[in-house]
KOLVO-98892 format. One record per residue: residue number from 1; residue in three letters; chain; y, x, z of N, C-alpha, C in turn. Coordinates in pm, whole numbers, plus 50000, padded with zeros to 5 digits. Example, Ala and Ser with C-alpha at 12.3 -4.5 7.8 and 13.67 -1.06 7.14 Angstrom:
<recs>
 seq type mol   n_y   n_x   n_z  ca_y  ca_x  ca_z   c_y   c_x   c_z
   1  Ala   A 49431 51319 50780 49550 51230 50780 49670 51320 50780
   2  Ser   A 49775 51285 50708 49894 51367 50714 50003 51290 50787
</recs>
This chain:
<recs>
 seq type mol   n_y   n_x   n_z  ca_y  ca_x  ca_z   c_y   c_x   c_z
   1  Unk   A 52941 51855 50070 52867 51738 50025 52764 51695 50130
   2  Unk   A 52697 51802 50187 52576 51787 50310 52652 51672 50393
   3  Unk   A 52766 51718 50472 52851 51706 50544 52875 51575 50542
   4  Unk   A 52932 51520 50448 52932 51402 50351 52876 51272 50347
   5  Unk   A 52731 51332 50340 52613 51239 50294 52572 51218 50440
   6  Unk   A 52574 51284 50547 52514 51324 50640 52605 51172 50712
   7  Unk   A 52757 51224 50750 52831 51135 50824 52782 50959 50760
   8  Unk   A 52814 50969 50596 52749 50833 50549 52623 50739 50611
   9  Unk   A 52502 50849 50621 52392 50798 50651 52404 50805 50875
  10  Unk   A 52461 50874 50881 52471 50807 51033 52554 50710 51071
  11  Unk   A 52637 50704 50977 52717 50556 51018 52709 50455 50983
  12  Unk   A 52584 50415 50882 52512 50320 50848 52402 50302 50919
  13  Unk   A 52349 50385 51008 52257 50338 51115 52321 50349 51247
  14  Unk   A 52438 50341 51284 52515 50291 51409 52611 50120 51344
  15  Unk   A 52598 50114 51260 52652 50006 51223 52595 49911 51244
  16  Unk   A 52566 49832 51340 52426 49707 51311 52423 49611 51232
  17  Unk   A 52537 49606 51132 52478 49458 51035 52460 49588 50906
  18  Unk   A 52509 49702 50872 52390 49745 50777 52300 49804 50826
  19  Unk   A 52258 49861 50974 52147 49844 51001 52032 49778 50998
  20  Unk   A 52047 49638 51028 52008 49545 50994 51958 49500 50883
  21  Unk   A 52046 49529 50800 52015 49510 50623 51921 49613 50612
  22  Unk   A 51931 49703 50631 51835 49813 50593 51703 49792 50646
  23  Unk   A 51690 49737 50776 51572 49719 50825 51499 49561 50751
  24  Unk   A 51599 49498 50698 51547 49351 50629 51456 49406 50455
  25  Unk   A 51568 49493 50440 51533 49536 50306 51413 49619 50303
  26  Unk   A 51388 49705 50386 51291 49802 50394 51129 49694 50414
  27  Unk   A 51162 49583 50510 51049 49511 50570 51073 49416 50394
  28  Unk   A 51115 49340 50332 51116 49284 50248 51009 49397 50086
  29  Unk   A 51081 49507 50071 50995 49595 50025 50843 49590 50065
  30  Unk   A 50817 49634 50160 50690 49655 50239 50606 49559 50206
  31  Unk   A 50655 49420 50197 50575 49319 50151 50526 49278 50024
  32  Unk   A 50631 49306 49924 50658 49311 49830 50515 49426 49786
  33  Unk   A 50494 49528 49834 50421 49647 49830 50311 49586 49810
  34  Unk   A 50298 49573 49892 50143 49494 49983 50047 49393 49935
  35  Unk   A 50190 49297 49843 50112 49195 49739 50107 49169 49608
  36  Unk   A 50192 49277 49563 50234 49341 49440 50124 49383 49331
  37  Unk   A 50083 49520 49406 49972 49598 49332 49859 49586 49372
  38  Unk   A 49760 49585 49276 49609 49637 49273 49596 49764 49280
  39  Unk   A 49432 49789 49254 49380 49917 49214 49385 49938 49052
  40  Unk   A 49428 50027 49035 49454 50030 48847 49601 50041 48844
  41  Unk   A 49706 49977 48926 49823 49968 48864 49862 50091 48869
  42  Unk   A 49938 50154 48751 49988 50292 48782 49929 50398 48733
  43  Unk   A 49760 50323 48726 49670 50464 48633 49700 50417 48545
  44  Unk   A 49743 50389 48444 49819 50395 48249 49884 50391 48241
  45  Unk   A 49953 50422 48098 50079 50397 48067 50161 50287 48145
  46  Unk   A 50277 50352 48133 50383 50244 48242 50474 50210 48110
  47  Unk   A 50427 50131 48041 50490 50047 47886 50541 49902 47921
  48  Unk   A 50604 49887 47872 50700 49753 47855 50627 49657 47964
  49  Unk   A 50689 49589 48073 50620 49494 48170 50589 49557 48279
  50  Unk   A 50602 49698 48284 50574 49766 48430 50657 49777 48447
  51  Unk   A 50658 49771 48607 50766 49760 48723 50849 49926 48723
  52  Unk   A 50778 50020 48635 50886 50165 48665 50932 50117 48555
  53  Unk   A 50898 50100 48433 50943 50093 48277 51071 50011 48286
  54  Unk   A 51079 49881 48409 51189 49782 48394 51294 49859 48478
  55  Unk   A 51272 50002 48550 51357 50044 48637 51424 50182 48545
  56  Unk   A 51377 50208 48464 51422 50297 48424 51512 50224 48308
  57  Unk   A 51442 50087 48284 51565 50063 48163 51698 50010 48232
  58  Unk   A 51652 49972 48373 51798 49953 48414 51898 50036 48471
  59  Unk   A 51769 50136 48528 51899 50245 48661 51903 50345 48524
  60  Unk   A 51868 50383 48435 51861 50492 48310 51845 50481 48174
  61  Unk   A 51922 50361 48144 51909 50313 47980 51906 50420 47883
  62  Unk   A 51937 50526 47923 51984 50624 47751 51827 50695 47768
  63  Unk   A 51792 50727 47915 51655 50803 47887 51508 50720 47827
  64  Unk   A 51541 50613 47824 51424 50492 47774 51351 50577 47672
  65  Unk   A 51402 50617 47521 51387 50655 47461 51241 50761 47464
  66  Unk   A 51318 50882 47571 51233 50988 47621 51129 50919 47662
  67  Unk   A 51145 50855 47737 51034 50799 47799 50892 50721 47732
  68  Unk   A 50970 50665 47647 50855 50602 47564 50795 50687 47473
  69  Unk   A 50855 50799 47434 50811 50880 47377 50722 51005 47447
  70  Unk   A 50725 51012 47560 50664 51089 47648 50505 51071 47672
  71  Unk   A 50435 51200 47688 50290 51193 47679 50227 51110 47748
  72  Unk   A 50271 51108 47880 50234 50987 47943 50233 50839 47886
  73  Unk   A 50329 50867 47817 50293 50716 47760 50228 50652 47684
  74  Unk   A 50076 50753 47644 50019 50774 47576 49903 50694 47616
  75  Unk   A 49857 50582 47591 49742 50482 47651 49596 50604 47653
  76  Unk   A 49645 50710 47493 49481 50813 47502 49451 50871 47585
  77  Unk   A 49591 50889 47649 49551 51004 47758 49534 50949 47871
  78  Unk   A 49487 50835 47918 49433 50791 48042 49310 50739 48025
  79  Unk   A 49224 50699 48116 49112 50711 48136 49110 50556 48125
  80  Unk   A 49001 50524 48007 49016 50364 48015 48956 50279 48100
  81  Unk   A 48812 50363 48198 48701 50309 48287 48786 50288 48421
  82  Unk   A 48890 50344 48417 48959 50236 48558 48974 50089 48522
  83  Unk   A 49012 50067 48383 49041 49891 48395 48911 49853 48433
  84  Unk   A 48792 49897 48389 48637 49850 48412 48585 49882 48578
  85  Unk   A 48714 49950 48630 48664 49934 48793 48762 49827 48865
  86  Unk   A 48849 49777 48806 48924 49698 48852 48866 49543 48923
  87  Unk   A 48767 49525 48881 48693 49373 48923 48576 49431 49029
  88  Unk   A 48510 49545 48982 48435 49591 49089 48524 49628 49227
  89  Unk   A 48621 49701 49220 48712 49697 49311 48733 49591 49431
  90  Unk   A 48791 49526 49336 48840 49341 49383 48691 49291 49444
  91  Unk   A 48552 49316 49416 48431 49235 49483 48450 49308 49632
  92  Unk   A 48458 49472 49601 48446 49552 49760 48535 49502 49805
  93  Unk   A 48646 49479 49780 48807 49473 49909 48761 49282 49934
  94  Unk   A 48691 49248 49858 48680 49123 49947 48553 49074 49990
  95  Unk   A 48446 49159 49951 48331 49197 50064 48397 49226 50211
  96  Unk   A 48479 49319 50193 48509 49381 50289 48611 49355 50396
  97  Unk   A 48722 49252 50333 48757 49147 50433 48668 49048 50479
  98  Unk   A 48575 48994 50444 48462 48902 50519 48403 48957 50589
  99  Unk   A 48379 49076 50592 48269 49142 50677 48387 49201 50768
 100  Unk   A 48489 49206 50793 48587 49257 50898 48644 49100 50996
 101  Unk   A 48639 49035 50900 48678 48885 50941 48532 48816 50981
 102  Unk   A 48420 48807 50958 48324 48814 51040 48301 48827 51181
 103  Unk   A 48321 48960 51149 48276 49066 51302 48385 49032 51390
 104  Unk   A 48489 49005 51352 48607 48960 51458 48559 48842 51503
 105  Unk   A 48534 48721 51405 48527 48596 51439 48400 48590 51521
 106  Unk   A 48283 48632 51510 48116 48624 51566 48139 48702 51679
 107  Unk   A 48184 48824 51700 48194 48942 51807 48326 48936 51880
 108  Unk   A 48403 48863 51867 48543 48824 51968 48584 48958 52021
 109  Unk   A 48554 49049 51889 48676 49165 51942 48832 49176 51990
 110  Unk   A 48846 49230 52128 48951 49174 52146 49018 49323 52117
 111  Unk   A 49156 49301 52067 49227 49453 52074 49276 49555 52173
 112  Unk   A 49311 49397 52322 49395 49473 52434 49261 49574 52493
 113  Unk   A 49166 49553 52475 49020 49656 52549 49011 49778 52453
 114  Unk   A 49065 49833 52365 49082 49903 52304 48955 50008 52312
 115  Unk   A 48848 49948 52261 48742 49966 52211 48748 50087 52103
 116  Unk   A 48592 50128 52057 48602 50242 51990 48677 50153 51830
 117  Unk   A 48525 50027 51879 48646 49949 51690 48787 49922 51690
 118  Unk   A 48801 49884 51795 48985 49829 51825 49018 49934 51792
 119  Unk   A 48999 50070 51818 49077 50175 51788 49057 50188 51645
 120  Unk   A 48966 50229 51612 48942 50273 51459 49043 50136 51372
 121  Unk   A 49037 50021 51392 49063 49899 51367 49248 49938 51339
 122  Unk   A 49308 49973 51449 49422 49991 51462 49452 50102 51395
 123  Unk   A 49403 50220 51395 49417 50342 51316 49428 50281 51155
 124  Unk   A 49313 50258 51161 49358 50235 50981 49435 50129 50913
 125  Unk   A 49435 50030 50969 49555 49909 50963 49677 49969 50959
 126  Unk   A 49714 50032 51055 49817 50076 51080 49832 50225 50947
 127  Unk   A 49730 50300 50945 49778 50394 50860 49825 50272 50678
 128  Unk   A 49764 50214 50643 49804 50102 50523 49935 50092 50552
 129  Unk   A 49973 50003 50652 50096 49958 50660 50215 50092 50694
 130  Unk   A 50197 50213 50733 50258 50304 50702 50285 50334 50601
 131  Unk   A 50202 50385 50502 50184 50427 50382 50241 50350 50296
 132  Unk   A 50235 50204 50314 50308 50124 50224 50443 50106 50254
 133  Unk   A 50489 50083 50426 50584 50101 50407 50725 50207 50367
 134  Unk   A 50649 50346 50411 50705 50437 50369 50774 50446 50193
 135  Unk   A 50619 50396 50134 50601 50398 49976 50718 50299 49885
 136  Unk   A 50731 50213 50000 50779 50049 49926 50946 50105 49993
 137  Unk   A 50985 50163 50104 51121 50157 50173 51178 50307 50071
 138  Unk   A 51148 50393 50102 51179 50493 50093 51167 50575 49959
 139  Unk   A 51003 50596 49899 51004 50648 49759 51047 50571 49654
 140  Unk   A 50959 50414 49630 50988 50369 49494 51010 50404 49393
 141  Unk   A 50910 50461 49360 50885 50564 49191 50816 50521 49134
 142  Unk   A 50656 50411 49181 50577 50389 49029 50498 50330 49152
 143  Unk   A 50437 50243 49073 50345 50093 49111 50242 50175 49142
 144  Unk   A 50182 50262 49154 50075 50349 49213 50094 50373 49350
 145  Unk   A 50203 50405 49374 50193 50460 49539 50192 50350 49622
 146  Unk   A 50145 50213 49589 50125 50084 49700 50019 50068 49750
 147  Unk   A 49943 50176 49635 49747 50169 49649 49680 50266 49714
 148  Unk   A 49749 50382 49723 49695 50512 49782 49576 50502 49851
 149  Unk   A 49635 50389 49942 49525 50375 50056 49406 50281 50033
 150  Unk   A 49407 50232 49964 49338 50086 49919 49168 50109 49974
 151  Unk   A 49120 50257 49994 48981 50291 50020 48981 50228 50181
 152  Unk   A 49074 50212 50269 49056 50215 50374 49023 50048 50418
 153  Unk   A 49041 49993 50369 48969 49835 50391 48835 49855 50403
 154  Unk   A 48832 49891 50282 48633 49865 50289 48580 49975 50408
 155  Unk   A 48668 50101 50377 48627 50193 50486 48580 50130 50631
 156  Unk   A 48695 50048 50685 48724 49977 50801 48607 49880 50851
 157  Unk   A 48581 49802 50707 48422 49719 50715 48307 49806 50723
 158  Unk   A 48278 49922 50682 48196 50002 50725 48223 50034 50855
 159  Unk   A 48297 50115 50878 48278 50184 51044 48269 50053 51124
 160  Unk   A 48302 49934 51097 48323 49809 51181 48175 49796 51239
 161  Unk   A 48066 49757 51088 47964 49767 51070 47887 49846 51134
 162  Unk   A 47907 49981 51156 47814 50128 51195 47860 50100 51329
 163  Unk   A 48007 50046 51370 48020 50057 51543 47920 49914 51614
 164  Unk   A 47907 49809 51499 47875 49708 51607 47713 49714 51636
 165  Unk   A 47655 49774 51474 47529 49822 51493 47462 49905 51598
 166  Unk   A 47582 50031 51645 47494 50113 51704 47540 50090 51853
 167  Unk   A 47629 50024 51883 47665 49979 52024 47583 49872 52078
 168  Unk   A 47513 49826 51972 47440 49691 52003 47526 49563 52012
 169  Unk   A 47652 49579 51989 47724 49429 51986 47631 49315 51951
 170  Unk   A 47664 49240 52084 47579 49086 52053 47699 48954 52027
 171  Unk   A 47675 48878 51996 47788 48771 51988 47771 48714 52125
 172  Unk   A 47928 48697 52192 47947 48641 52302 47919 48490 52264
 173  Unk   A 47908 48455 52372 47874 48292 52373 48004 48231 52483
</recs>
């Protein structure tokens, strides 16, 4: 069966039009990821209208049952003060794109000088778009794993912040 699965999956990546597909589909996911979920999705019950709940009734109709009946699906047993961080959330992640979109626009950070921010800048950008794409191509199990990273925006406006402060960044003219 190894044997099998093995020859399958290498001859779908020497093939270039399902190569191709795979790389359309994977980047189509990724996006999908990216604009999909919030913070919150995934901490509660996954009941009727969530994106696993509609996958299990399609790829696993007979287990529905289990499922809805399963502890998890239990609204008690989750913590209800995430929906009440959900808007506080949403103020930081868009504090925190202004203040990243700021400092770019006032301080004409450029990326090719690969600065301590350019770096940090690229590090964590790049770790998001890993994480999601990995999450969105490859796992696809539950509307939670699009967010994992979601701390690292605001993170990004901080260190942005602490680098331009203590370097003395002035705005070019």
């Amino acid at each position: 069966m190894e044997t099998e699965l093995g020859s399958i999956v290498a001859g779908s990546l020497q093939e270039p039009a399902l190569l191709w597909m795979q790389v359309t589909t994977a980047m189509n996911a990724t996006v999908k990821q990216l604009t999909r979920f919030a913070i919150g999705d995934g901490n509660g019950a996954f009941g009727e209208g969530t994106i696993l709940h509609e996958r299990i009734t399609s790829f696993i109709p007979s287990e529905i049952t289990a499922f809805d009946n399963a502890r998890q699906m239990d609204p008690a047993q989750f913590n209800v003060a995430v929906s009440l961080l959900v808007p506080f959330h949403e103020l930081v992640m868009c504090l925190a794109l202004l203040v990243l979109a700021l400092s770019w626009i006032f301080y004409r950070i450029r990326l090719q000088s690969l600065s301590d921010l350019s770096s940090a800048s690229l590090f964590l950008i790049s770790s998001i778009l890993v994480n999601v794409a990995i999450n969105a191509s490859l796992v696809m199990v539950a509307d939670r794993f699009g967010t994992k990273l979601a701390w690292a925006v605001p993170f990004l406006a901080t260190v942005t912040c602490v680098l331009l402060f203590q370097k003395g960044y002035r705005p070019t003219s």
